[in-house]
N, CA, C and O atoms as CSV, one atom per row, in Angstrom:
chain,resi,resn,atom,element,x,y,z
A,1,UNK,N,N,-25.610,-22.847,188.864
A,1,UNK,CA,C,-26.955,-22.306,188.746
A,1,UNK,C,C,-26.992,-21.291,187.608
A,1,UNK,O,O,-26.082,-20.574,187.192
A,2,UNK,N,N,-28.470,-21.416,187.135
A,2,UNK,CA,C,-27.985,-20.253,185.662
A,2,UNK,C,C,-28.837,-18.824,186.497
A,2,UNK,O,O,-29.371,-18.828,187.606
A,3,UNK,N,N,-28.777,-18.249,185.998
A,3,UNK,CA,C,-29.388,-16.569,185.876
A,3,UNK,C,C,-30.600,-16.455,184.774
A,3,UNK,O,O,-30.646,-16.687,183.566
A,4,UNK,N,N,-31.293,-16.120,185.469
A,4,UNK,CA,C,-32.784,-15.693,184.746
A,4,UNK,C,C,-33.238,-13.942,184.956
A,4,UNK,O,O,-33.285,-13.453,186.085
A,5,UNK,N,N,-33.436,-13.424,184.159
A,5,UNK,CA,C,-33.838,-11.952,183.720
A,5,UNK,C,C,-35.769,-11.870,183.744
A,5,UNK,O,O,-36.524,-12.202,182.830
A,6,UNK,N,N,-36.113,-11.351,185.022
A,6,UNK,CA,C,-37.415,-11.280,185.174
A,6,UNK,C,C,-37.732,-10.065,184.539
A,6,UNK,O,O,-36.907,-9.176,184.752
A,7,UNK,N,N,-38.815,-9.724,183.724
A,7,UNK,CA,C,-38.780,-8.340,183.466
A,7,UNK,C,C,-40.315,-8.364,183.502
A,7,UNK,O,O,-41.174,-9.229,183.333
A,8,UNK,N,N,-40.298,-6.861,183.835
A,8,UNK,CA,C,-41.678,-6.617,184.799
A,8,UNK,C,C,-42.638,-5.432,183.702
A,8,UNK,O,O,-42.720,-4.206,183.627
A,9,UNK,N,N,-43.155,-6.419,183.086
A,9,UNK,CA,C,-44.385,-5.525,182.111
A,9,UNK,C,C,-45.740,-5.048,182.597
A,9,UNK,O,O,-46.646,-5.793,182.971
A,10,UNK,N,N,-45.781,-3.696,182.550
A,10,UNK,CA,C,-47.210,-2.982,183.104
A,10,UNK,C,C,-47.761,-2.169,182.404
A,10,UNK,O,O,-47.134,-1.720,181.444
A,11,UNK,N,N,-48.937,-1.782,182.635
A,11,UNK,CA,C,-49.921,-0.609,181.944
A,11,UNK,C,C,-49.349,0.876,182.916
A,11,UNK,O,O,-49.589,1.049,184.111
A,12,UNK,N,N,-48.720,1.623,182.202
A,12,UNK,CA,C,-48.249,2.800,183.149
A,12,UNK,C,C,-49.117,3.404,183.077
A,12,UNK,O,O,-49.011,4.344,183.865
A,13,UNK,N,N,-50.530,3.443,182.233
A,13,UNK,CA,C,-51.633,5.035,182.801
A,13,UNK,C,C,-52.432,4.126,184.139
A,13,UNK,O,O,-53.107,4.715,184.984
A,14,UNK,N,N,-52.173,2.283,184.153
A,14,UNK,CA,C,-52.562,2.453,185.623
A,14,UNK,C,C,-51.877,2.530,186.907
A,14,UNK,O,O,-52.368,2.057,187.932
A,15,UNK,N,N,-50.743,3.124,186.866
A,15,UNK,CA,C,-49.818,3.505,187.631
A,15,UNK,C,C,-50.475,4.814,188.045
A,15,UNK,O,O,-50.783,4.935,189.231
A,16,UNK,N,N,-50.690,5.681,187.301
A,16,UNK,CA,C,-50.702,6.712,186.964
A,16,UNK,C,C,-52.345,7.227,187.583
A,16,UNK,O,O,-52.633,8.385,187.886
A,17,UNK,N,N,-53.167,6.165,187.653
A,17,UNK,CA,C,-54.176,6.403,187.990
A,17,UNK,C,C,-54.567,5.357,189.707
A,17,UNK,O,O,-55.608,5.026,190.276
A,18,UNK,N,N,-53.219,5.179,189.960
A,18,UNK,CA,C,-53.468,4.237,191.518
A,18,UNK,C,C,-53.645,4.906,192.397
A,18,UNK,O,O,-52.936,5.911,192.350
A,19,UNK,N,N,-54.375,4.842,193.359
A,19,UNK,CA,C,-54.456,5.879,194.634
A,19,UNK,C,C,-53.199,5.240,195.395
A,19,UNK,O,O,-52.666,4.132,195.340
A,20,UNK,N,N,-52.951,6.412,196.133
A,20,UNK,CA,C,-51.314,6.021,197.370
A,20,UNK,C,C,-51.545,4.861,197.849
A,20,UNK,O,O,-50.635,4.032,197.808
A,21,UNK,N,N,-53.008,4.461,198.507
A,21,UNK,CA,C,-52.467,3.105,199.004
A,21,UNK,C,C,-52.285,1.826,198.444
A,21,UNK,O,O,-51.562,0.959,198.933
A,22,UNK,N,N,-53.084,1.695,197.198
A,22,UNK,CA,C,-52.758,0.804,196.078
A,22,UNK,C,C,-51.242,0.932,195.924
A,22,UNK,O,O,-50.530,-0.029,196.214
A,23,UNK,N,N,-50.595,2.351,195.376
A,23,UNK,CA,C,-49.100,2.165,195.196
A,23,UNK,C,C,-48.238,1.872,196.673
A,23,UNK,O,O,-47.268,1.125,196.804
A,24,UNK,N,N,-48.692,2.433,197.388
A,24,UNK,CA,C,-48.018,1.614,198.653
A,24,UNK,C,C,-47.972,0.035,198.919
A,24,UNK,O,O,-47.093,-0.737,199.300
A,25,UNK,N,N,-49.179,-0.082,198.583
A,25,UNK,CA,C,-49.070,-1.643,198.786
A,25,UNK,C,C,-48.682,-2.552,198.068
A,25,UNK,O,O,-48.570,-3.683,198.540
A,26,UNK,N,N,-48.317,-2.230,196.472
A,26,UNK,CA,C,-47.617,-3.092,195.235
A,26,UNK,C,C,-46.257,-2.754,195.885
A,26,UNK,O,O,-45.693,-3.722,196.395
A,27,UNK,N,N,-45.738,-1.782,195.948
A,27,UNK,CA,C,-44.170,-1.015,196.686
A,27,UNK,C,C,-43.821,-2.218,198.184
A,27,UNK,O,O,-42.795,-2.788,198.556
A,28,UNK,N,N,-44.879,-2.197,198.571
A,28,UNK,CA,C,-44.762,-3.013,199.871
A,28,UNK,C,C,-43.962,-4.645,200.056
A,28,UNK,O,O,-43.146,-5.238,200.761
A,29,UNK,N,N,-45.238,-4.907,198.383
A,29,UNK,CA,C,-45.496,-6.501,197.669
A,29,UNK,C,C,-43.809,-6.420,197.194
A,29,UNK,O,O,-43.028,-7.335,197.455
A,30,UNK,N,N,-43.471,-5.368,196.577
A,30,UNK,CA,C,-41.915,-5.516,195.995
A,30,UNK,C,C,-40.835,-5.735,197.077
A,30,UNK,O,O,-39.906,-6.511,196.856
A,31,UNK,N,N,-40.921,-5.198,198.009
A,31,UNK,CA,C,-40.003,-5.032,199.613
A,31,UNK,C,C,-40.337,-6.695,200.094
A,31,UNK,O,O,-39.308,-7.370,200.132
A,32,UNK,N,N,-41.431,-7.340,200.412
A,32,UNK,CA,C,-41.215,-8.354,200.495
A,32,UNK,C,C,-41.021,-9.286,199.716
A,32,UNK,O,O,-41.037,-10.382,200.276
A,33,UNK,N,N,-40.777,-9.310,198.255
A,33,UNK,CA,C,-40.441,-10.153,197.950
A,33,UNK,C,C,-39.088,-10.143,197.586
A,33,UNK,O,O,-38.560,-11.181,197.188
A,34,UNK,N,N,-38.343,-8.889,197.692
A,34,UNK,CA,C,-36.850,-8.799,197.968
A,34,UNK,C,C,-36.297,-9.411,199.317
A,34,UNK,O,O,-35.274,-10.084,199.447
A,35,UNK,N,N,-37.124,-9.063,200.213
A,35,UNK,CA,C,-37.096,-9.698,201.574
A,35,UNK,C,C,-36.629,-11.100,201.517
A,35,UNK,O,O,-35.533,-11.518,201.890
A,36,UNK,N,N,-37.752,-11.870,200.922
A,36,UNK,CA,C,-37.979,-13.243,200.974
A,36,UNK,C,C,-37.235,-14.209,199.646
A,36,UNK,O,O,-37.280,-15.438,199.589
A,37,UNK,N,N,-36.660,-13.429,198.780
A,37,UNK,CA,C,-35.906,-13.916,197.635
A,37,UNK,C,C,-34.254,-13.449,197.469
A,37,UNK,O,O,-33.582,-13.541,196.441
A,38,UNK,N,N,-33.895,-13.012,198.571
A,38,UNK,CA,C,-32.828,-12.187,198.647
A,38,UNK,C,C,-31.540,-13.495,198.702
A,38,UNK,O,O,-30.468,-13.170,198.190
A,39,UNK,N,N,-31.638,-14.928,199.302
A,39,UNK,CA,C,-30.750,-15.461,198.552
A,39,UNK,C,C,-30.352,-16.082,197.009
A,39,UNK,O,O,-29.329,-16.665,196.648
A,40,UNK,N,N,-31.477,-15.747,196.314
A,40,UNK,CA,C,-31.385,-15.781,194.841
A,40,UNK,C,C,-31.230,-14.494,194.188
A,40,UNK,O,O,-30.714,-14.355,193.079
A,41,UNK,N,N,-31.589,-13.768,194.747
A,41,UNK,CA,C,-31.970,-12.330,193.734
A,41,UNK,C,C,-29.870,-11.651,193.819
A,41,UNK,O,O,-29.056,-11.592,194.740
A,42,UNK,N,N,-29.822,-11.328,192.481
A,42,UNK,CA,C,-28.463,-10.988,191.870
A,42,UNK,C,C,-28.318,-9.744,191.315
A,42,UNK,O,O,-27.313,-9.311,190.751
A,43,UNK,N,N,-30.280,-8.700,191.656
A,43,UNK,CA,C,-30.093,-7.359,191.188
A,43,UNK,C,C,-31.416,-7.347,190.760
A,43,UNK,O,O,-32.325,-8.171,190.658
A,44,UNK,N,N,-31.243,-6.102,190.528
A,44,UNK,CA,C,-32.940,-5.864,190.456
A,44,UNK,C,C,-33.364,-3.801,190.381
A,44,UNK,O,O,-32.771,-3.010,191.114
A,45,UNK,N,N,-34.038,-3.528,189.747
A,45,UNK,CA,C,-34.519,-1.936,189.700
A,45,UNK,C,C,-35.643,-1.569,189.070
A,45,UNK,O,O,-35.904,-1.964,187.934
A,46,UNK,N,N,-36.355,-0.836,189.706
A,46,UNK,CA,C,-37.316,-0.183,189.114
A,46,UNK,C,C,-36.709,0.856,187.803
A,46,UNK,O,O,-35.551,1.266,187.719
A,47,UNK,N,N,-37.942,1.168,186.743
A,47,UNK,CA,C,-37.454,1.997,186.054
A,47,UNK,C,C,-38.078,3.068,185.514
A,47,UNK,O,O,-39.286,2.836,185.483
A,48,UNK,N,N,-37.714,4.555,184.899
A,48,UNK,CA,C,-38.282,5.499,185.212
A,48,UNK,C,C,-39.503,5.546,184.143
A,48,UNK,O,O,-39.358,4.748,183.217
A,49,UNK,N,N,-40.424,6.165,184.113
A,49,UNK,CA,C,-41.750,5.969,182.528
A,49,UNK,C,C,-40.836,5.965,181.373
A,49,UNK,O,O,-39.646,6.275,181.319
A,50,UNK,N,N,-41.964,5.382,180.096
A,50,UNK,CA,C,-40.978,5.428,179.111
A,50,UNK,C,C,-41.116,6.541,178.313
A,50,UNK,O,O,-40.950,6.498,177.094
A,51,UNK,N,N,-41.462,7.714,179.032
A,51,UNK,CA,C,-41.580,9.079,178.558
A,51,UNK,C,C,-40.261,9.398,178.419
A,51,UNK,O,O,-39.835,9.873,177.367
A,52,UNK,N,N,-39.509,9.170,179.448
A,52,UNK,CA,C,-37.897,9.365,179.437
A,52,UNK,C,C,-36.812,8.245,178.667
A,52,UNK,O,O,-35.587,8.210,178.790
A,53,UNK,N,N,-37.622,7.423,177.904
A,53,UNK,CA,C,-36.721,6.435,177.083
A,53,UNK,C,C,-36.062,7.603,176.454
A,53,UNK,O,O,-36.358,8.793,176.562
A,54,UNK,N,N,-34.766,6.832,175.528
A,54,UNK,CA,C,-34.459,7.111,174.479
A,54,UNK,C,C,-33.909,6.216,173.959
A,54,UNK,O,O,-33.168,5.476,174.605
A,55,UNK,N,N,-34.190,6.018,172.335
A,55,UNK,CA,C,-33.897,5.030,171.183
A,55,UNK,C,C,-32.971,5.182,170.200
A,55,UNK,O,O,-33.211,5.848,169.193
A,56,UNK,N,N,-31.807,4.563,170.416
A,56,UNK,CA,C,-31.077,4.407,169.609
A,56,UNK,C,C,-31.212,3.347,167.977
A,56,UNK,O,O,-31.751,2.254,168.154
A,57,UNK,N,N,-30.942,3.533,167.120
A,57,UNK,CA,C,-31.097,2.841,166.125
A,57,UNK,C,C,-30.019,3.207,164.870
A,57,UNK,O,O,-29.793,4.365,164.520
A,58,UNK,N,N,-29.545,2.301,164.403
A,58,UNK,CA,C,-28.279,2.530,163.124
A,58,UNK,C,C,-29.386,2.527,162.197
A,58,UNK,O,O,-30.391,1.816,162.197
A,59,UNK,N,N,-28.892,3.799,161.102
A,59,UNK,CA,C,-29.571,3.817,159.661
A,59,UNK,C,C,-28.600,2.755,158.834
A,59,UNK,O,O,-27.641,2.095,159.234
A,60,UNK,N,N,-29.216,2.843,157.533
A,60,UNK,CA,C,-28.680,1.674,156.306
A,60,UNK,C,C,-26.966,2.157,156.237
A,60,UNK,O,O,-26.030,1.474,155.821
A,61,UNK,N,N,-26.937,3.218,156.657
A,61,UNK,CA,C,-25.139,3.502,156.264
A,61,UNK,C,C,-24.927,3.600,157.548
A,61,UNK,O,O,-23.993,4.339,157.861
A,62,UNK,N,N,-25.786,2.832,158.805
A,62,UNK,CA,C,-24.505,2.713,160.230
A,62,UNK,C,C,-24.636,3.620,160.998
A,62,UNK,O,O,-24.356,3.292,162.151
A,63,UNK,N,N,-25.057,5.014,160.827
A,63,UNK,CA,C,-24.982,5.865,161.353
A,63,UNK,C,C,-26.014,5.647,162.580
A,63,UNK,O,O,-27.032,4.965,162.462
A,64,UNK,N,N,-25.579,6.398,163.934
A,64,UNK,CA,C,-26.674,5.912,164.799
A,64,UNK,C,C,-27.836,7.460,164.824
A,64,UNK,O,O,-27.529,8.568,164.385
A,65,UNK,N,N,-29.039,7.113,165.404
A,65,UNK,CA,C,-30.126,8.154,165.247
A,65,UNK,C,C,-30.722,7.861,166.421
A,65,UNK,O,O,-30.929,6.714,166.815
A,66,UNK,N,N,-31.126,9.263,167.235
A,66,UNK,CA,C,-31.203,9.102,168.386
A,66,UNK,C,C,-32.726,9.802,168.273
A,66,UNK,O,O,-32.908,10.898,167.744
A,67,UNK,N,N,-33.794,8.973,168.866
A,67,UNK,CA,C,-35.253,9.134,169.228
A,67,UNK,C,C,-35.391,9.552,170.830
A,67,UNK,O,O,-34.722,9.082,171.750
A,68,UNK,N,N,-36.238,10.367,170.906
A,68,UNK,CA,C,-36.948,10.573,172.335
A,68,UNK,C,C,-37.837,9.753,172.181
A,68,UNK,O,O,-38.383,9.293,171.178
A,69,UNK,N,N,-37.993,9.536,173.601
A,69,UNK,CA,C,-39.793,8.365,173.694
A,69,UNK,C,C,-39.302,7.108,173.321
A,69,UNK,O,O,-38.184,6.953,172.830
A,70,UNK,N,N,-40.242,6.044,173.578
A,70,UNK,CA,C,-39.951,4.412,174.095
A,70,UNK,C,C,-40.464,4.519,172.093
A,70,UNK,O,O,-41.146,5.286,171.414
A,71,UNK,N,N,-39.579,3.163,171.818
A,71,UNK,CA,C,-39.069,3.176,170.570
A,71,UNK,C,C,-40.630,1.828,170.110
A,71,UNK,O,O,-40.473,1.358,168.983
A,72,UNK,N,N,-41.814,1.338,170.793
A,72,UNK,CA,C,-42.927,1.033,170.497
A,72,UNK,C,C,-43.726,1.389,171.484
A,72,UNK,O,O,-43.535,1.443,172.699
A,73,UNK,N,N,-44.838,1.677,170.687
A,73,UNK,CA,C,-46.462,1.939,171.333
A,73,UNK,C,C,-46.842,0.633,171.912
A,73,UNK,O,O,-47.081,-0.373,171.245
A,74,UNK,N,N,-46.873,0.704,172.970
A,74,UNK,CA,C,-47.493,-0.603,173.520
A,74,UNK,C,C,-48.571,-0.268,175.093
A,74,UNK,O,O,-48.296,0.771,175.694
A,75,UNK,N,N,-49.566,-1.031,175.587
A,75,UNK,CA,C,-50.017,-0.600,176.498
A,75,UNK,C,C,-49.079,-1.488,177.335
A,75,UNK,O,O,-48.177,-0.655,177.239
A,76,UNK,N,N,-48.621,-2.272,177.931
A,76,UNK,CA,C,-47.594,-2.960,178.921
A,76,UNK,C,C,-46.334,-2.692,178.771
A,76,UNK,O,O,-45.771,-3.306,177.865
A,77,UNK,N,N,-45.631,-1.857,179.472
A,77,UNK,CA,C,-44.389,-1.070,179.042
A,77,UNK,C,C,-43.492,-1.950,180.157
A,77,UNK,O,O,-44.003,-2.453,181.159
A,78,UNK,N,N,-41.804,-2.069,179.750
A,78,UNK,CA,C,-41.083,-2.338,180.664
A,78,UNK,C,C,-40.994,-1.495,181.731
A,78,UNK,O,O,-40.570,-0.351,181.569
A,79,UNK,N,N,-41.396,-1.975,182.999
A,79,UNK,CA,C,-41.005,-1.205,183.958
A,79,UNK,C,C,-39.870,-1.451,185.392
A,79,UNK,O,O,-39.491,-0.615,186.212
A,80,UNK,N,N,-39.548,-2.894,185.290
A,80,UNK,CA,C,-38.430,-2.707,186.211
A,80,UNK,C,C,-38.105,-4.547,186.146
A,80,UNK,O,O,-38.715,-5.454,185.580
A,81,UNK,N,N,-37.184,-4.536,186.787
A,81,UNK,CA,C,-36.642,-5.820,186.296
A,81,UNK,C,C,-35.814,-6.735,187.546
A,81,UNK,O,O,-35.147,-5.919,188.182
A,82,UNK,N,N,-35.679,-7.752,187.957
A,82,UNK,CA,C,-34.742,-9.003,189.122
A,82,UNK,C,C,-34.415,-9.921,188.718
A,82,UNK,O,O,-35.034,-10.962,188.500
A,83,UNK,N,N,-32.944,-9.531,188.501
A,83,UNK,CA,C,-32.131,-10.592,188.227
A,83,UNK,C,C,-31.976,-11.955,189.387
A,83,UNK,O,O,-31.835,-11.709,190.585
A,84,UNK,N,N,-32.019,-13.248,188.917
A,84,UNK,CA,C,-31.875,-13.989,189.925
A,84,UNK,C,C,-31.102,-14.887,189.259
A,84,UNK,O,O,-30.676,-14.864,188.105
A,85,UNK,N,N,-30.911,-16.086,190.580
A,85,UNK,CA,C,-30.361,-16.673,190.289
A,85,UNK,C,C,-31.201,-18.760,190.634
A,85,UNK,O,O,-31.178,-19.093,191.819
A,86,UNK,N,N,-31.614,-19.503,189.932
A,86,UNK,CA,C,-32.021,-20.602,189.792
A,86,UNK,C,C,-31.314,-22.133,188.918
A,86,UNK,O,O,-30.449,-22.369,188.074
A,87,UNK,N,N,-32.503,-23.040,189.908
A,87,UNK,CA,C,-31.754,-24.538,189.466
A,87,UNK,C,C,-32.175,-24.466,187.843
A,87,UNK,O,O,-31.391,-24.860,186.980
A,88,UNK,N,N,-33.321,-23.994,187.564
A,88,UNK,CA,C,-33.690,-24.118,186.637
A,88,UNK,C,C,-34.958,-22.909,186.083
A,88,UNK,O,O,-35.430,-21.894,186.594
A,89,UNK,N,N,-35.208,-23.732,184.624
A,89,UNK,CA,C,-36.667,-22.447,184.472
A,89,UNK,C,C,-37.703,-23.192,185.196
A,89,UNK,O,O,-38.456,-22.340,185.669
A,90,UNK,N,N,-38.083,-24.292,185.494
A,90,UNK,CA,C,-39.023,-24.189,186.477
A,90,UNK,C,C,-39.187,-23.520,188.256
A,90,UNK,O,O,-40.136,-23.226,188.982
A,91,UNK,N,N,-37.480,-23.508,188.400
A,91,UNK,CA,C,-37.842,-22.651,189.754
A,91,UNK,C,C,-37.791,-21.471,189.262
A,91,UNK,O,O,-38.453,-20.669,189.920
A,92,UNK,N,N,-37.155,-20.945,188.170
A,92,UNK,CA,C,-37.241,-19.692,188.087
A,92,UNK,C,C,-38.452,-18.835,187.875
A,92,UNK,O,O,-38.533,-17.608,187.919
A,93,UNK,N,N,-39.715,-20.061,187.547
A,93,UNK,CA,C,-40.851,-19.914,187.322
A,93,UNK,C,C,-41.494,-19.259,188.632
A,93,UNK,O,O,-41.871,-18.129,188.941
A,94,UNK,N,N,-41.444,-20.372,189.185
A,94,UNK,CA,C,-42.159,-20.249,190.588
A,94,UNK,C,C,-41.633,-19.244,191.846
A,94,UNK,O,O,-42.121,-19.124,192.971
A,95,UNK,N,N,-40.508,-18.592,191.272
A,95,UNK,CA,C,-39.869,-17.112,191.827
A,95,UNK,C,C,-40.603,-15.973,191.188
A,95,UNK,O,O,-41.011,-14.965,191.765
A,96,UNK,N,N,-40.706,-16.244,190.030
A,96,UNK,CA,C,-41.478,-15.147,189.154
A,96,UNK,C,C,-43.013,-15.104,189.309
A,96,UNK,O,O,-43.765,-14.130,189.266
A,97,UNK,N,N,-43.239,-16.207,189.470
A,97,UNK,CA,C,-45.196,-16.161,189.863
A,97,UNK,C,C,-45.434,-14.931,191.148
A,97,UNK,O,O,-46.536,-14.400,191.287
A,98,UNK,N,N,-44.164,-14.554,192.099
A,98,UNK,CA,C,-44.166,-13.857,192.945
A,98,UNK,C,C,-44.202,-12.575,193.197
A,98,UNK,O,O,-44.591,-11.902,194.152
A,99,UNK,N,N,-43.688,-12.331,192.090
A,99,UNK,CA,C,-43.356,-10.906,191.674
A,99,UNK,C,C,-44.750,-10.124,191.580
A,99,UNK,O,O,-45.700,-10.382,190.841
A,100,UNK,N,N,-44.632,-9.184,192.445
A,100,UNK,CA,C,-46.384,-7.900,192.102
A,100,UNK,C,C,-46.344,-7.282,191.175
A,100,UNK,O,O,-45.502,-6.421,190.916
A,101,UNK,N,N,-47.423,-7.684,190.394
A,101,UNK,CA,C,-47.574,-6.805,188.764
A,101,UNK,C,C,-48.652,-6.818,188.541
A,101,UNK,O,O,-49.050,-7.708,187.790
A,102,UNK,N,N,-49.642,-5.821,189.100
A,102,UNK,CA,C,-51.272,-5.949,189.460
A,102,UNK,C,C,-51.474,-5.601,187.912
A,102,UNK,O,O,-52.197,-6.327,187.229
A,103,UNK,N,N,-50.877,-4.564,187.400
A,103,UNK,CA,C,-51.062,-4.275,185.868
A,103,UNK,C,C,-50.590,-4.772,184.775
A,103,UNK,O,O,-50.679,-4.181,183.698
A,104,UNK,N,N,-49.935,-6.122,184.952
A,104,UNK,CA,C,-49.644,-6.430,184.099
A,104,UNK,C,C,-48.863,-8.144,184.731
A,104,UNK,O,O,-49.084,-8.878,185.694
A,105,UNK,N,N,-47.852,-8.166,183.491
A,105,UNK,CA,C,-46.841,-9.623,183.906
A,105,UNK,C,C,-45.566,-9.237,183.801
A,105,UNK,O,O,-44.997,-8.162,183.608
A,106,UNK,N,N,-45.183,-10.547,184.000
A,106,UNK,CA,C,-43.383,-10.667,184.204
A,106,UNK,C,C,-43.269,-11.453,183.032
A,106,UNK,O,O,-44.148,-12.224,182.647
A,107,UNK,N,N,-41.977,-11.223,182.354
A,107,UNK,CA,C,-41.321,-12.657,181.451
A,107,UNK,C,C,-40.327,-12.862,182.062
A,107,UNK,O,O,-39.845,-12.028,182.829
A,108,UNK,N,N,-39.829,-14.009,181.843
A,108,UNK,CA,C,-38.856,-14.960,182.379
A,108,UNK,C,C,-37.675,-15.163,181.181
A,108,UNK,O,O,-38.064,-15.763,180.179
A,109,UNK,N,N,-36.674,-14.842,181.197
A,109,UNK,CA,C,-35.447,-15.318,180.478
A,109,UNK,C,C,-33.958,-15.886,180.872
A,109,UNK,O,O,-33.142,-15.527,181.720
A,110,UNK,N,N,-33.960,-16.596,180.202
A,110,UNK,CA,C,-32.505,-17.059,180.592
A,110,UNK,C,C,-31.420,-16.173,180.302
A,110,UNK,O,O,-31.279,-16.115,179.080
A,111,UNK,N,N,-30.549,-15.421,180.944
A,111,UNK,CA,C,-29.573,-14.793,180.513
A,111,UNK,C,C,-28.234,-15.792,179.962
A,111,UNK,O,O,-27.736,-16.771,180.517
A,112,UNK,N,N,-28.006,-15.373,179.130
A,112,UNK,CA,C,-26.455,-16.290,178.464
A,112,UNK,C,C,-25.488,-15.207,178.755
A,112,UNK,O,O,-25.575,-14.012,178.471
A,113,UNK,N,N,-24.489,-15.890,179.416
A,113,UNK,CA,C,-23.294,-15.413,179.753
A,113,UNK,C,C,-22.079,-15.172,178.817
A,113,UNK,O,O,-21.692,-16.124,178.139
A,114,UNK,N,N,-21.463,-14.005,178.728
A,114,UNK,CA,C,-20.687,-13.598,177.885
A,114,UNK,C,C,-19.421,-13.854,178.163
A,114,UNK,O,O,-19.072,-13.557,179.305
A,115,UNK,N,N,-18.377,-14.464,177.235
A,115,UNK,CA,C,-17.295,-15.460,177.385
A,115,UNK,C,C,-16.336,-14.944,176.462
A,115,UNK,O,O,-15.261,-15.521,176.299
């Protein structure tokens, strides 16, 4: 079976603007679908705003340079991610259609294994 990398893209000012029971109940949507995917799922985490990124990047002579803050402006920010495990990208599809992301989507990738 291969491994697929769900990653969970959202609008964080509507995080930011959810009342408790809205965030309770996406939090809820996440608990069951760990629940119910837990013989595929291979890992998985929420992650903190990307106020707390930091960006690494090599200049032209190599050197690395270290940024505060998420390294693009975007309104759908990475926010947390489930690793699984599938026959294919079409089931991996239909695992990912599952995933709660009222603000946004998921992408789907194949992870390649390092040898």
């Amino acid at each position: 079976m291969a491994q697929y990398l769900i990653l969970i893209y959202e609008d964080e000012s509507a995080w930011e603007r959810a009342d408790p029971d809205t965030a309770e109940r996406i939090m809820k949507g996440h608990q069951d679908f760990v629940a119910s995917h837990s013989s595929v799922l291979r890992g998985g985490n929420p992650l903190q705003p990307t106020a707390t990124a930091t960006f690494v990047r090599h200049d032209p002579t190599g050197r690395p340079t270290v940024t505060d803050g998420p390294f693009a402006e975007t309104k759908e920010a990475l926010g947390g991610y489930y690793v699984i495990e599938a026959g294919d990208l079409d089931e991996a599809l239909e695992i990912a259609k599952q995933v709660p992301a009222p603000f946004g989507g998921v992408e789907i990738r194949p992870i390649s294994a390092m040898e």
